[in-house]
C-alpha positions, 0 to 999 in steps of 0.5 A: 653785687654793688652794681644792683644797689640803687642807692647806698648812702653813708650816714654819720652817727648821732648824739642821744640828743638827736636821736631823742630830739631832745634838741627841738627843731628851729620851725618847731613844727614837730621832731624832724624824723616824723616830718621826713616819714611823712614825706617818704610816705607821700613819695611812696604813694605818689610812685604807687599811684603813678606806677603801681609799684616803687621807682626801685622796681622799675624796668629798663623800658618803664625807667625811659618811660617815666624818668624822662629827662630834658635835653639839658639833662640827658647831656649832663647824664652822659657826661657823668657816664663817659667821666664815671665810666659808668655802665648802662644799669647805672644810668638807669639806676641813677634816673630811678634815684633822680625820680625818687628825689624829684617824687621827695621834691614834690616835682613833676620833673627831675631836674639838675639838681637831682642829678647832682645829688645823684651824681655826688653818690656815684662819685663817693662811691667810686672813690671809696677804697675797697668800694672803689675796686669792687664798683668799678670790676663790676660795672666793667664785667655789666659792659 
């Protein structure tokens, strides 16, 4: 079941503090959960005007067509794949969250970075206990 999430990402919790931004941000340009709304909703409208639909929604075929990769790029995603032992839906997976984070970027491209990021995700999960066994039997039965 993991195997069909494209994205789960543990997040610490936060003091009352932070919840309330009582604490103001250093730029003082406004709390700084509105300033990341903002930015998720330009990211969803970019994705929309470019697609008609979420990066989460794409195919197989409209993920090639749309996450496209450099040479550079392709190398590294491959390396993750053989390291990871990750199955073909994961790296279509991982281009879908790459374009997400570029789209967050306001990048035209993905770049390493994204995939780093990407990667980093994968990794946590693959090592995390429980979460680790059930990752790997299911991208070992999605071969």
């Amino acid at each position: 079941m993991l195997d069909r999430i494209d994205l789960q990402v543990e997040l610490p919790s936060l003091s009352s503090a932070k919840v309330f931004d009582a604490v103001p941000d250093a730029d003082d340009s406004g709390p700084a959960w509105q300033r990341r709304k903002i930015q998720v909703a330009d990211c969803r409208a970019l994705q929309m005007a470019r697609s008609g639909k979420l990066n989460s929604r794409l195919s197989a075929a409209e993920v090639e067509q749309l996450c496209r990769l450099s040479a550079a790029e392709r190398r590294q995603l491959g390396a993750m794949m053989d390291q990871l032992g990750l199955s073909a839906r994961a790296l279509h997976r991982i281009q879908r969250v790459a374009r997400t984070l570029a789209d967050l970027d306001a990048s035209s491209q993905i770049t390493e970075a994204h995939l780093l990021a990407c990667e980093s995700v994968v990794d946590d999960r693959l090592s995390s206990g429980a979460a680790a066994r059930v990752w790997q039997a299911v991208t070992r039965d999605s071969r």
